[in-house]
C-alpha positions in Angstrom: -18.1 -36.1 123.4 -17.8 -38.7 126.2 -14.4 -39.8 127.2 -12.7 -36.8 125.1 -14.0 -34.0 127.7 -12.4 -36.2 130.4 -8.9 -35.6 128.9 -8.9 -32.3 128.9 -9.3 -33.0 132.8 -5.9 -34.9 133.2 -4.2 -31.4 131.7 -5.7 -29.2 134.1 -5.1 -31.7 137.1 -1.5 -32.2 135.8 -1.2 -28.3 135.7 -2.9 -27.5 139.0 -2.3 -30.9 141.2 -4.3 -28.8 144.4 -7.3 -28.6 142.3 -7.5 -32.4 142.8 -8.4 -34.4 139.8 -12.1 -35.5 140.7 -13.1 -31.2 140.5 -11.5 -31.4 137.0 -13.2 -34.7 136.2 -16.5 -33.1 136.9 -15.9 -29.6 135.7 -15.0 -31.3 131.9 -18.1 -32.8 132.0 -20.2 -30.5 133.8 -22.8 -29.3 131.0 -23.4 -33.1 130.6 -24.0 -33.9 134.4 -26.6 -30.4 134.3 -28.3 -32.3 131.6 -29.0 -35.3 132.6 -30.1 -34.0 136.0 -32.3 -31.4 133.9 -33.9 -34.8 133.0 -35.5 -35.1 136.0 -36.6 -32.2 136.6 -38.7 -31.9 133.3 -36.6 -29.2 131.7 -34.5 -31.0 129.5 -36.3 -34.5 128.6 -34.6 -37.1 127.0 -35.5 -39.3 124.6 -35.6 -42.6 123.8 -36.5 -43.7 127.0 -34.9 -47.3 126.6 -31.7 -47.8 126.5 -31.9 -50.5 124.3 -32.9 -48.2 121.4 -30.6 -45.1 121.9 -28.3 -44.5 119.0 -25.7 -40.8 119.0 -27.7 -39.9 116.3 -31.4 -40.6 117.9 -30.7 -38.9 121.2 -34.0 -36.3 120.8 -33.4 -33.6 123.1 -33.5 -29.7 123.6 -30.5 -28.9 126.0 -31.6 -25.5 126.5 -29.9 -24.9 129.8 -27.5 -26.9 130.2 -25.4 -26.8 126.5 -27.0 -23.8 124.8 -24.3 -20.7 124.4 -25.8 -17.8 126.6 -26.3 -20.4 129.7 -22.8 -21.3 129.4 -21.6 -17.3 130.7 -23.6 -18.7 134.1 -21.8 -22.1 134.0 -18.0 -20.9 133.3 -18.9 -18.5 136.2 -20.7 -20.7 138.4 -17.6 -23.1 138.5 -15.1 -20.8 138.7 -16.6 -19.6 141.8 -16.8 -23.0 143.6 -12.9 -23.7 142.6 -12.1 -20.4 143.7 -14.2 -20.7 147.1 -13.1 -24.4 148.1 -8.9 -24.3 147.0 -8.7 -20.7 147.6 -7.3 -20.2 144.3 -7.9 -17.8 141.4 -5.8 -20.0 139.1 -7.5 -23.2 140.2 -11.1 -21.2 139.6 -10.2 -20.0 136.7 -8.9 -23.3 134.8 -12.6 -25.2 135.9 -14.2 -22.3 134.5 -11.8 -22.9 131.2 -12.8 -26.6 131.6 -16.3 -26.1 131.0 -16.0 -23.6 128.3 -13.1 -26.0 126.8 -16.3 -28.6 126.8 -18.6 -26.1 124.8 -16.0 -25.6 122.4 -15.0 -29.4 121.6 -18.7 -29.8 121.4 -19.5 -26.9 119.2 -17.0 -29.3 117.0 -18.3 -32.4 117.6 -21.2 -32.8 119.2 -24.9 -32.2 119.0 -25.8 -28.9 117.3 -26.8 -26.3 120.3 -28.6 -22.4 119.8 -27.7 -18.9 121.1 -30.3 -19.9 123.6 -33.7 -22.1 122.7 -34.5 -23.6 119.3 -35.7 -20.7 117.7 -32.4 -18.9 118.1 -29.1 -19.5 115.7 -27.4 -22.8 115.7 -24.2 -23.1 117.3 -22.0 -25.9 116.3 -21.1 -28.2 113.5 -23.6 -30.9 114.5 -21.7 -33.5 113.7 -23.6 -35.7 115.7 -26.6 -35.6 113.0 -24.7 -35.1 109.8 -21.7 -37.1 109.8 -21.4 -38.8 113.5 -18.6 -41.2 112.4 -16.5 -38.4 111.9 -17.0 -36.4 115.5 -16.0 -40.0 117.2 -12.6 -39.6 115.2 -12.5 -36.5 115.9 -12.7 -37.6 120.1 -10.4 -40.1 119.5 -7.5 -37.9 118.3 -8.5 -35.7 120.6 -8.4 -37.9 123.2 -4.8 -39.5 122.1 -3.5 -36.3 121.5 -4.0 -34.8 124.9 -2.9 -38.6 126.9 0.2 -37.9 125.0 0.9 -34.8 126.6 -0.3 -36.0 129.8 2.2 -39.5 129.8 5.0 -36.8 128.0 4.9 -34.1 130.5 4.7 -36.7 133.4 7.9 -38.8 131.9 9.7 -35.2 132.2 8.5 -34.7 135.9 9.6 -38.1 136.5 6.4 -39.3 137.4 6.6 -43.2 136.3 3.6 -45.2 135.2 3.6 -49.1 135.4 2.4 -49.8 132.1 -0.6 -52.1 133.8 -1.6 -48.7 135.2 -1.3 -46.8 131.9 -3.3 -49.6 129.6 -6.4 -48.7 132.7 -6.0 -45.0 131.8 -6.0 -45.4 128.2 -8.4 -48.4 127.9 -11.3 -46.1 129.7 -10.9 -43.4 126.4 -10.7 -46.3 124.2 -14.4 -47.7 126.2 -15.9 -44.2 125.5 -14.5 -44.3 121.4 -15.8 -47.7 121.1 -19.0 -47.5 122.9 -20.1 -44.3 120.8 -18.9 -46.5 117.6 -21.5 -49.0 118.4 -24.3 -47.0 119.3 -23.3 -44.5 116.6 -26.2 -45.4 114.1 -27.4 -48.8 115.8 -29.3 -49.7 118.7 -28.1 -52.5 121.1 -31.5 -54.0 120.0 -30.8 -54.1 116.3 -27.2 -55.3 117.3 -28.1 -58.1 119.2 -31.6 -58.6 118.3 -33.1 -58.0 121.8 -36.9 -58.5 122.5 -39.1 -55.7 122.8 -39.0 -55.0 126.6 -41.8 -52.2 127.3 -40.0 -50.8 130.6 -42.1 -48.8 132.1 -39.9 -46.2 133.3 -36.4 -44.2 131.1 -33.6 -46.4 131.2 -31.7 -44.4 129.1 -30.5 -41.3 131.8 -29.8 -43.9 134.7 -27.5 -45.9 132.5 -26.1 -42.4 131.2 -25.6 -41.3 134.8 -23.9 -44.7 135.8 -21.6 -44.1 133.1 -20.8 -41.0 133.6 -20.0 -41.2 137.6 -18.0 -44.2 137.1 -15.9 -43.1 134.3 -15.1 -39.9 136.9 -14.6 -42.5 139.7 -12.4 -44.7 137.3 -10.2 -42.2 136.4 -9.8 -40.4 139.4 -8.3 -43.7 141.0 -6.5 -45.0 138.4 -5.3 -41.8 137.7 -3.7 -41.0 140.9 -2.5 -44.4 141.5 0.5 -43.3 139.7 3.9 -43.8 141.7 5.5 -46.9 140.1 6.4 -49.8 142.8 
């Protein structure tokens, strides 16, 4: 998932406001932001290396640290601790850690199919991804409209009120992330639009992943908290 995790941040936030949103933002998505900096590092290399020819299904790589099951008791842990240490709070530690094993289990549903730990282990997961990736986006978009529903309900009884410019930025980022993974689904932006050959020398793909991801914590964060109706 892409925007979906994200969601799941707004609940916690909404639950634990002192937890501030961006530590929910970036505990949803926190396998994903190990990943891509496991990229780097030469332990989890990504594939293509353009971005002009990365489709959902193409992505080729082993997440071995950063998704696979057994890493994930290390993760849960590891951000549990950091809530715990910088809010002072058990509860606050405790619904990060629930964040990032809330983001193993939407994968596990849809995502990319992940082992007990390293390829020659059991598959853990439905894959969806590979074998049938039209319906994990539909699965992230209810999941996604189910949980802003909650979110905009439980505000409205709080008495929190949205303009409804501000809720069409909240909603319009998960309805970016559906709509970006339905065009790069099964096609490349260079099949779509017929884009010359380019021969970068260096991986476009994770930096553009990266941007993504950062601003779509950024974006949210603001819009999010911009929320007292003038």
């Amino acid at each position: 998932m892409l925007a979906g995790h994200y969601s799941t941040a707004l609940l916690a936030y909404q639950k634990f406001p002192k937890g501030t949103l961006i530590f929910f933002l970036i505990a949803s998505q926190f396998q994903d932001l190990v990943w891509l900096t496991l990229h780097y590092l030469g332990i989890e290399p990504t594939e293509p290396n353009s971005v002009e020819e990365v489709t959902l299904q193409g992505i080729d790589v082993n997440m071995l640290f950063s998704h696979d099951l057994l890493p994930q008791l290390f993760w849960v842990l590891a951000i549990f601790l950091i809530g715990r240490l910088i809010f002072k709070s058990t509860k606050i530690g405790i619904a990060g850690g629930l964040l990032v094993l809330g983001h193993f289990i939407l994968d596990f549903i849809s995502g990319y199919p992940h082992h007990v730990f390293g390829e020659e282990t059991h598959t853990i997961g439905l894959g969806l991804y590979h074998s049938n990736v039209y319906l994990a986006i539909a699965i992230e978009g209810l999941v996604s409209t189910l949980a802003l529903f909650y979110f905009f309900k439980k505000e409205k009884e709080k008495g929190i009120e949205r303009t409804t410019k501000n809720k069409f930025y909240i909603i319009g980022l998960f309805v970016f992330g559906v709509v970006f993974l339905l065009l790069i689904a099964t096609t490349s932006f260079k099949d779509w639009f017929g884009l010359p050959d380019l021969n970068v020398m260096f991986n476009t793909t994770i930096p553009t992943l990266i941007l993504t991801y950062i601003g779509m914590i950024f974006y949210l964060n603001y819009f999010v908290l911009k929320k007292i109706k003038n």
